[in-house]
LUMNULO-250981 format. One record per residue (C-alpha): residue number from 1; residue in three letters; y negated, z, x. Coordinates in nm, 2 decimals, always signed. Layout:
# residues N
+-----+---------+--------+--------+--------+
! num ! residuo !     yy !     zz !     xx !
+-----+---------+--------+--------+--------+
! NUM !     Ala !      Y !      Z !      X !
...
+-----+---------+--------+--------+--------+
# end
This chain:
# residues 253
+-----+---------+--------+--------+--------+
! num ! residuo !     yy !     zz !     xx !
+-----+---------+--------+--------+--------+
!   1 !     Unk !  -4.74 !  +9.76 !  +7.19 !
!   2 !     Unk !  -4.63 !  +9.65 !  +7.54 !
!   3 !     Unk !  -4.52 !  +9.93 !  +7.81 !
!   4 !     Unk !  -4.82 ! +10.05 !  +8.03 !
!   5 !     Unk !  -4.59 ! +10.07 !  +8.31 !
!   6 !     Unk !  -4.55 !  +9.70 !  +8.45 !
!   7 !     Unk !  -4.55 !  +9.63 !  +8.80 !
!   8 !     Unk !  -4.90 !  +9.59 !  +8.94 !
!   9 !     Unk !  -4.63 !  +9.43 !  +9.24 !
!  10 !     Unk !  -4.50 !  +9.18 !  +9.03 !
!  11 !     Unk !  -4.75 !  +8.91 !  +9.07 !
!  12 !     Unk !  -4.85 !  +8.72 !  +9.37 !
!  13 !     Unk !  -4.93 !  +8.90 !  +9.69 !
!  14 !     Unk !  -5.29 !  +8.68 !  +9.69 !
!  15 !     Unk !  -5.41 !  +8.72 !  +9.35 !
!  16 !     Unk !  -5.65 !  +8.41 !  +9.24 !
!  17 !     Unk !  -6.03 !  +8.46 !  +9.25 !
!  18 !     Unk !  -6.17 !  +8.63 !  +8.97 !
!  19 !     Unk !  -6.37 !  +8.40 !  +8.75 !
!  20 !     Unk !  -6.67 !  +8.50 !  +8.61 !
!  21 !     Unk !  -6.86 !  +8.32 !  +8.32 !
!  22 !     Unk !  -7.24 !  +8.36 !  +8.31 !
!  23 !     Unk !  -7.53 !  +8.30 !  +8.03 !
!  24 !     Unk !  -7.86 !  +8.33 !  +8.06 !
!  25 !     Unk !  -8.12 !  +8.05 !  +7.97 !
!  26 !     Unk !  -8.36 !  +8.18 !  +8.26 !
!  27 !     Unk !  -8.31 !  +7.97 !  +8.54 !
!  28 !     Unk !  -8.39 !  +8.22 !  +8.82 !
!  29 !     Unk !  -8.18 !  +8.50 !  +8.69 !
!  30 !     Unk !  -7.89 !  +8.21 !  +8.65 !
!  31 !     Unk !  -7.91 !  +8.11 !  +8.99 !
!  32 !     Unk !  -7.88 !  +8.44 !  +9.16 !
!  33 !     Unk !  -7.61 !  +8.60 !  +8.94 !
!  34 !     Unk !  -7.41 !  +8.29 !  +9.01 !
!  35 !     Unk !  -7.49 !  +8.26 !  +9.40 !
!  36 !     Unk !  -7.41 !  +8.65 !  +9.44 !
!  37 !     Unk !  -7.12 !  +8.63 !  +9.27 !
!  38 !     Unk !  -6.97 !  +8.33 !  +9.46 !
!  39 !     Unk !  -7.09 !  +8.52 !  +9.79 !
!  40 !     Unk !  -6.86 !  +8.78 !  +9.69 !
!  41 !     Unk !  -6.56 !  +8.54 !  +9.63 !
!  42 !     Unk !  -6.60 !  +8.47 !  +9.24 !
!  43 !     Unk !  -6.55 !  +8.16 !  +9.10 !
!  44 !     Unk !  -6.87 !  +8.21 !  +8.84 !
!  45 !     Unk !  -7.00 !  +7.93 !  +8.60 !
!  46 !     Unk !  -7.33 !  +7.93 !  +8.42 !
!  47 !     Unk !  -7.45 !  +7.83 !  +8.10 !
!  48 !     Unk !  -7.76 !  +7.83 !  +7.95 !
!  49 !     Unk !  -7.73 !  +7.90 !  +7.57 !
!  50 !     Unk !  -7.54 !  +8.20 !  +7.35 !
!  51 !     Unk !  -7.34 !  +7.90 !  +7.16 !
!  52 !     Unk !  -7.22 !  +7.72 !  +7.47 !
!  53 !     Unk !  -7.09 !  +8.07 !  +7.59 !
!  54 !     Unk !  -6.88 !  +8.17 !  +7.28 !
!  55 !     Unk !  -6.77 !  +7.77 !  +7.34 !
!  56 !     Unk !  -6.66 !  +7.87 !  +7.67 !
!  57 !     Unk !  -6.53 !  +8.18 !  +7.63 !
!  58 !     Unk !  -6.30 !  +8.09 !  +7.31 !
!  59 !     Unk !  -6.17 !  +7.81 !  +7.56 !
!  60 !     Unk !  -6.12 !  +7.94 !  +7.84 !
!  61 !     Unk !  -6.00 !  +8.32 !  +8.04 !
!  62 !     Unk !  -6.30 !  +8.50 !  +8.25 !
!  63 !     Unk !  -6.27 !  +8.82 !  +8.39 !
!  64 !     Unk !  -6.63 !  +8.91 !  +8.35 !
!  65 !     Unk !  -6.88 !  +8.79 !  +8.09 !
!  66 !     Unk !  -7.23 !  +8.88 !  +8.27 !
!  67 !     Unk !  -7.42 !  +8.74 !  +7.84 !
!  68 !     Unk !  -7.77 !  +8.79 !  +7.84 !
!  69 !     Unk !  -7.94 !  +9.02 !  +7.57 !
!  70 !     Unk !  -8.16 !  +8.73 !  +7.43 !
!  71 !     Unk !  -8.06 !  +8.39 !  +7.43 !
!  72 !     Unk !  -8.14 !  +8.06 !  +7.31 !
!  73 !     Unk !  -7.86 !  +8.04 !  +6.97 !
!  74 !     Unk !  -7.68 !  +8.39 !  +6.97 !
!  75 !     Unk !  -7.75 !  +8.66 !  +7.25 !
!  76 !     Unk !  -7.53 !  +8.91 !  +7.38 !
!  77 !     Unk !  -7.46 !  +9.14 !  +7.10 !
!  78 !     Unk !  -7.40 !  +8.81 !  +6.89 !
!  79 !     Unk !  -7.17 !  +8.64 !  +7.12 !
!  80 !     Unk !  -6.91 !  +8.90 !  +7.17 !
!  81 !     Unk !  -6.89 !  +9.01 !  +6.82 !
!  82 !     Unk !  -6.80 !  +8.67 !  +6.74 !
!  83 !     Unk !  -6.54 !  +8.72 !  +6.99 !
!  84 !     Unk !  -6.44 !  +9.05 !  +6.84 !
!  85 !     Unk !  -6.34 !  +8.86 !  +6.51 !
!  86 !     Unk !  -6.13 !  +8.60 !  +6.72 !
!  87 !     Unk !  -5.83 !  +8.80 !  +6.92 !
!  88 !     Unk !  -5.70 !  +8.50 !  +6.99 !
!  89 !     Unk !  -5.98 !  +8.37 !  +7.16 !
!  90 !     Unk !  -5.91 !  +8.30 !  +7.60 !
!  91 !     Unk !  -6.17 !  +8.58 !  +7.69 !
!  92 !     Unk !  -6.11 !  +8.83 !  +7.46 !
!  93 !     Unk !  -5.97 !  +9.04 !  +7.63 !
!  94 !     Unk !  -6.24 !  +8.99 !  +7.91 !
!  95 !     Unk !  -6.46 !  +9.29 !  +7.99 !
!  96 !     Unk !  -6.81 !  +9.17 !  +7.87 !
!  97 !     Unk !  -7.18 !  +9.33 !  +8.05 !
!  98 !     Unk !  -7.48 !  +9.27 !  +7.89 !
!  99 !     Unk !  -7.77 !  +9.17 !  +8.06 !
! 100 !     Unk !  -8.17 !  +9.22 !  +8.00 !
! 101 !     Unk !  -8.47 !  +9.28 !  +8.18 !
! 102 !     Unk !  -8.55 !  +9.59 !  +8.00 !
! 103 !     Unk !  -8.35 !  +9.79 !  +7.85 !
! 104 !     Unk !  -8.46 ! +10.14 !  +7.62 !
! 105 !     Unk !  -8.18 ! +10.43 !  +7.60 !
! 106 !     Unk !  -8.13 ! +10.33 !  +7.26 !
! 107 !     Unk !  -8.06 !  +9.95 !  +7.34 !
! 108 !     Unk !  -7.80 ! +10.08 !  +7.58 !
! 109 !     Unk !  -7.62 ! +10.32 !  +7.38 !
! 110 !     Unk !  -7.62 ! +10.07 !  +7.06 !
! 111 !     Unk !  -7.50 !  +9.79 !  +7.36 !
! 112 !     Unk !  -7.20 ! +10.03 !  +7.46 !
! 113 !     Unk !  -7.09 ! +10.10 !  +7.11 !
! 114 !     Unk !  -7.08 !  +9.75 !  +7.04 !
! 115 !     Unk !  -6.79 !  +9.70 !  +7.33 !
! 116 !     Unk !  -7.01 !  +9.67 !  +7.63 !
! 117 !     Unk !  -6.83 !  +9.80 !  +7.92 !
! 118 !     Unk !  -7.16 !  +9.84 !  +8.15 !
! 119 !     Unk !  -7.55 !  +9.70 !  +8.13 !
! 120 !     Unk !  -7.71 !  +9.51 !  +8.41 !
! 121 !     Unk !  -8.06 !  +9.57 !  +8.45 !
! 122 !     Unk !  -8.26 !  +9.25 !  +8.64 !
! 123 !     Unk !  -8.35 !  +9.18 !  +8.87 !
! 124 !     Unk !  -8.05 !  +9.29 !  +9.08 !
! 125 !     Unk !  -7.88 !  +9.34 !  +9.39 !
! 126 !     Unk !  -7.56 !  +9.25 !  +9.56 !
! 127 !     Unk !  -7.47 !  +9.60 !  +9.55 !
! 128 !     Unk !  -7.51 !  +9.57 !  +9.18 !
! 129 !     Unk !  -7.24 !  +9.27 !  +9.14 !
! 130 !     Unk !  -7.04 !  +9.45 !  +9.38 !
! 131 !     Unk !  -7.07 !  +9.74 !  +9.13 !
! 132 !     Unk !  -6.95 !  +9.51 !  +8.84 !
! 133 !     Unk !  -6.64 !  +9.34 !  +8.99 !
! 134 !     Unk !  -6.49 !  +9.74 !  +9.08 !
! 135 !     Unk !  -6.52 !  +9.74 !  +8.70 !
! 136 !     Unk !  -6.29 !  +9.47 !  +8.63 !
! 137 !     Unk !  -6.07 !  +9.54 !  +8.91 !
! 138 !     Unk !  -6.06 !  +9.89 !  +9.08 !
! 139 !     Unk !  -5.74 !  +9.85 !  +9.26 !
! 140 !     Unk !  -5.95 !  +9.62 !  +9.51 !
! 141 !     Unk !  -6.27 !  +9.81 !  +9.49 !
! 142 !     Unk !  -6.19 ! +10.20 !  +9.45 !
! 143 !     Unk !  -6.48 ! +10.23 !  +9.71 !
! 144 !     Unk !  -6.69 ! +10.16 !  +9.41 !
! 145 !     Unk !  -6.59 ! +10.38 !  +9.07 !
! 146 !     Unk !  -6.72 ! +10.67 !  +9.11 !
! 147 !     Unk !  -7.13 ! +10.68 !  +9.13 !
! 148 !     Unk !  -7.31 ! +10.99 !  +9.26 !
! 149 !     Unk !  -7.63 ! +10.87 !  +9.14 !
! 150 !     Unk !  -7.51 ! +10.78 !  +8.77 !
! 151 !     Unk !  -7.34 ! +11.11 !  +8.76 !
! 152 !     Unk !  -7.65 ! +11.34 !  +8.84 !
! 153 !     Unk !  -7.85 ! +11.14 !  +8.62 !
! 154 !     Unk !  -7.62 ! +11.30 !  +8.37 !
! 155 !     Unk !  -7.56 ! +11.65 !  +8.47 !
! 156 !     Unk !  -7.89 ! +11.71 !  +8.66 !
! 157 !     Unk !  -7.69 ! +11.90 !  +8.91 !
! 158 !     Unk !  -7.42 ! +11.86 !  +9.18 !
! 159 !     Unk !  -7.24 ! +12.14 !  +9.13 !
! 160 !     Unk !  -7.20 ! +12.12 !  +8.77 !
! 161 !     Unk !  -7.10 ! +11.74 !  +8.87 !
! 162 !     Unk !  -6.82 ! +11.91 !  +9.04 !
! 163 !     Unk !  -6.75 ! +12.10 !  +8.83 !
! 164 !     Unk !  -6.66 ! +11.79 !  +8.61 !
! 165 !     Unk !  -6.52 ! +11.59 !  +8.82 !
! 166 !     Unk !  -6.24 ! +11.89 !  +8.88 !
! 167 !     Unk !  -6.18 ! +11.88 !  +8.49 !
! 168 !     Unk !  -6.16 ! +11.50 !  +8.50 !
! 169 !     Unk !  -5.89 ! +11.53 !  +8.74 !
! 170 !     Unk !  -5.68 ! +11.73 !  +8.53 !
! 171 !     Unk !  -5.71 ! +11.52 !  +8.25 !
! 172 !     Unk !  -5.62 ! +11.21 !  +8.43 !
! 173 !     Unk !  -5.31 ! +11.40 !  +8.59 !
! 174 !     Unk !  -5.22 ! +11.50 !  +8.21 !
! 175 !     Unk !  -5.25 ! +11.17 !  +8.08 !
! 176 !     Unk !  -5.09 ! +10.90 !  +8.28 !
! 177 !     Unk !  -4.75 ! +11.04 !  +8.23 !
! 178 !     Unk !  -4.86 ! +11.04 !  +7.85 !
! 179 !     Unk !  -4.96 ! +10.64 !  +7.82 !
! 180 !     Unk !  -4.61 ! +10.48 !  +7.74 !
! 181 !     Unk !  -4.64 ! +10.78 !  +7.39 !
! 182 !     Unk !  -5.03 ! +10.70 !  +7.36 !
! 183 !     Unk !  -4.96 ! +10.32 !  +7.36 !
! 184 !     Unk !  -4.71 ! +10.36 !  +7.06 !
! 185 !     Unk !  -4.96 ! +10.56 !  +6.85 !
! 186 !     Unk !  -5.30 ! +10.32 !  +6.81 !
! 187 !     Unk !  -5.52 ! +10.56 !  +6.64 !
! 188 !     Unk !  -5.47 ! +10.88 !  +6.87 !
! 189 !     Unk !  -5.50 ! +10.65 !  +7.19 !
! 190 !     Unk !  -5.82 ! +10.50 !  +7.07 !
! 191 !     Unk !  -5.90 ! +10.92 !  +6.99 !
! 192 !     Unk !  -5.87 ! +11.00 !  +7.32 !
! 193 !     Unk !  -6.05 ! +10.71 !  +7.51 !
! 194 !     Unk !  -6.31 ! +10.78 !  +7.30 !
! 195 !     Unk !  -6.31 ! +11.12 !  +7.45 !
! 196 !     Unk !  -6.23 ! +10.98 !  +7.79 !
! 197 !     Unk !  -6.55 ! +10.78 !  +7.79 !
! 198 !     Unk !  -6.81 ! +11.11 !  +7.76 !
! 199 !     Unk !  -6.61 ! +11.29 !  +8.04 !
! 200 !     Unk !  -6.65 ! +10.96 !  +8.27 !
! 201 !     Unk !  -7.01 ! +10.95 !  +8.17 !
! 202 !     Unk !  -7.08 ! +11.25 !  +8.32 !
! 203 !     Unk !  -6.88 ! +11.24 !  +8.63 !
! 204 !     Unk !  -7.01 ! +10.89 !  +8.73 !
! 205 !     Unk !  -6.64 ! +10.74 !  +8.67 !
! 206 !     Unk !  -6.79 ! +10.36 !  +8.57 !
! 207 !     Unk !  -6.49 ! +10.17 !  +8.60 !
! 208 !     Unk !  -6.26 ! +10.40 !  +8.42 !
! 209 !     Unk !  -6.52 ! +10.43 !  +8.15 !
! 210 !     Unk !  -6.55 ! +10.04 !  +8.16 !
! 211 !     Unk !  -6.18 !  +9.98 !  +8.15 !
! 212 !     Unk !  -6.18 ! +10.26 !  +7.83 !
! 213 !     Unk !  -6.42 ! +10.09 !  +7.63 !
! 214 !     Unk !  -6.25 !  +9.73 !  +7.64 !
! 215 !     Unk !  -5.89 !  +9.88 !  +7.58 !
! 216 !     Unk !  -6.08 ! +10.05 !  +7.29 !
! 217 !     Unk !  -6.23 !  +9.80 !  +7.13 !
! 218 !     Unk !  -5.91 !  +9.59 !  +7.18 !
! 219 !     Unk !  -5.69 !  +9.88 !  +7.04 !
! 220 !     Unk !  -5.92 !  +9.91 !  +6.72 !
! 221 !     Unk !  -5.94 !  +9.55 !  +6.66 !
! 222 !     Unk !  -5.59 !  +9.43 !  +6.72 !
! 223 !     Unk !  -5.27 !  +9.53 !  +6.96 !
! 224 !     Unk !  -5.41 !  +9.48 !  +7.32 !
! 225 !     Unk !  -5.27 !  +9.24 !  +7.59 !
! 226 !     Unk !  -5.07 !  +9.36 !  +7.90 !
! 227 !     Unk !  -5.35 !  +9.29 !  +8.10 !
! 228 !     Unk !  -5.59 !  +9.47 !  +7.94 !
! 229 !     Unk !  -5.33 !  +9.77 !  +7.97 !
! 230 !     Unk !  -5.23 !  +9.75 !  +8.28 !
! 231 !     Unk !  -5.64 !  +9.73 !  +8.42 !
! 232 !     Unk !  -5.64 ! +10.06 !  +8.24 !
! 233 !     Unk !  -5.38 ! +10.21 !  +8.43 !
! 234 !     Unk !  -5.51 ! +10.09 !  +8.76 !
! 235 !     Unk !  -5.84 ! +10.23 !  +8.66 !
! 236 !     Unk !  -5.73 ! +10.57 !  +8.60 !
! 237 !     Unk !  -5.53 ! +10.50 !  +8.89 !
! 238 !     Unk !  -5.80 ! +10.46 !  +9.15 !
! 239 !     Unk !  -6.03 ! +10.74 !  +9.01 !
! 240 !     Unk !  -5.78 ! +10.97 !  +9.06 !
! 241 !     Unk !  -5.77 ! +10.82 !  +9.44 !
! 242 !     Unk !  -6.10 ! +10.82 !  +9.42 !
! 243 !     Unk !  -6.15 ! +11.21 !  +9.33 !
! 244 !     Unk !  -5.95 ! +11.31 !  +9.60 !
! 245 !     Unk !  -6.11 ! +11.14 !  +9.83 !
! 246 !     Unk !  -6.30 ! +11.37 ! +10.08 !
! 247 !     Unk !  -6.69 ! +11.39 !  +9.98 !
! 248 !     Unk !  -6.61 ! +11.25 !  +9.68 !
! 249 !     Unk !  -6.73 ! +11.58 !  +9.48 !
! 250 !     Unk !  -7.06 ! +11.62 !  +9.70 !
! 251 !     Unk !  -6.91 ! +11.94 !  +9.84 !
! 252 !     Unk !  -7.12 ! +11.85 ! +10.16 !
! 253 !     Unk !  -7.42 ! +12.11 ! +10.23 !
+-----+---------+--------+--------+--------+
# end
């Protein structure tokens, strides 16, 4: 499995715009995902069908995959577990969000199990994209992976969320220095994003908890790519930034 530990310097200073693949057959919803991802510097695309977006997606490499619940031909669920069965497809590796206009817990839960690394409730916001492309890269958006909101929804309480968020800390402390071992041992790294995944889902740490589900599902299916790795790292990376951030554990009165 490749080393977890390649430059994030390596590449070019002016990385290239993310690209961003969109499907969903209704035309309004198409039209602003699109249009408020291009505001916010995404080269997105749009297509109309589940087929056309496995086409695409086998073809060619997004960074997102914004795949609409129910769709003309395969909807979400469909579309990426075709892409599950095909490592070898472009987008893989590409962190997928499911889409939908309604959405009961037990949609979302079966949603995240299947892969998903987040679900986007519409209509939406900018502030919702915005939310989405921290996901996929955190380095650029550490502003955005932690989420007050998501994380009271889970504790019910802000000191309690603290409380977390100070044993989240020490766990990311104790495991970066242990991802070159984890990434030579499948099945225990797979263990403990698993186990990663509840502790972000109760501190509000969505990109980290995005970035472990993809490297999960990669892991379980087949060995996962140096990108997918090194997103990872730079997820756990600015959390940890993040956490230490002052106000970040809503230690105001």
């Amino acid at each position: 499995m490749p080393s977890l530990h390649a430059d994030p310097h390596s590449t070019c200073s002016n990385p290239p715009p993310m690209r961003a693949l969109v499907a969903d057959d209704d035309p309004a919803s198409g039209f602003f995902l699109c249009d408020g991802l291009r505001q916010l510097g995404v080269r997105a695309e749009l297509c109309t069908d589940g087929l056309s977006a496995l086409q695409r997606a086998r073809a060619e490499a997004y960074d997102l995959l914004l795949l609409d619940c129910r769709m003309p031909g395969a909807g979400a669920l469909q579309v990426l577990a075709r892409l599950q069965a095909e490592p070898h497809a472009s987008s893989a590796a590409s962190l997928a969000v499911a889409t939908s206009a309604e959405v009961t817990p037990q949609d979302r839960q079966r949603l995240l199990a299947a892969g998903f690394g987040e679900i986007l409730l519409k209509p939406c916001g900018l502030a919702d994209l915005q939310r989405l492309l921290a996901l996929v890269q955190p380095d650029r958006h550490d502003a955005q992976v932690l989420d007050d909101a998501a994380g009271l929804v889970s504790t019910g309480d802000a000191a309690i969320m603290r409380s977390l968020r100070t044993l989240l800390r020490d766990e990311l402390v104790a495991l970066e220095p242990e991802l070159d071992r984890l990434g030579r041992d499948r099945a225990a790294f797979v263990e403990r994003l698993h186990r990663l995944r509840s502790s972000c889902g109760f501190c509000g740490a969505a990109s980290l908890s995005a970035q472990a589900a993809l490297l999960e599902r990669l892991l379980a299916g087949h060995d996962a790519t140096p990108a997918a790795l090194q997103r990872f790292r730079m997820a756990l990376q600015a959390t940890l930034r993040a956490l230490d951030r002052p106000g970040t554990n809503l230690d105001r009165p």
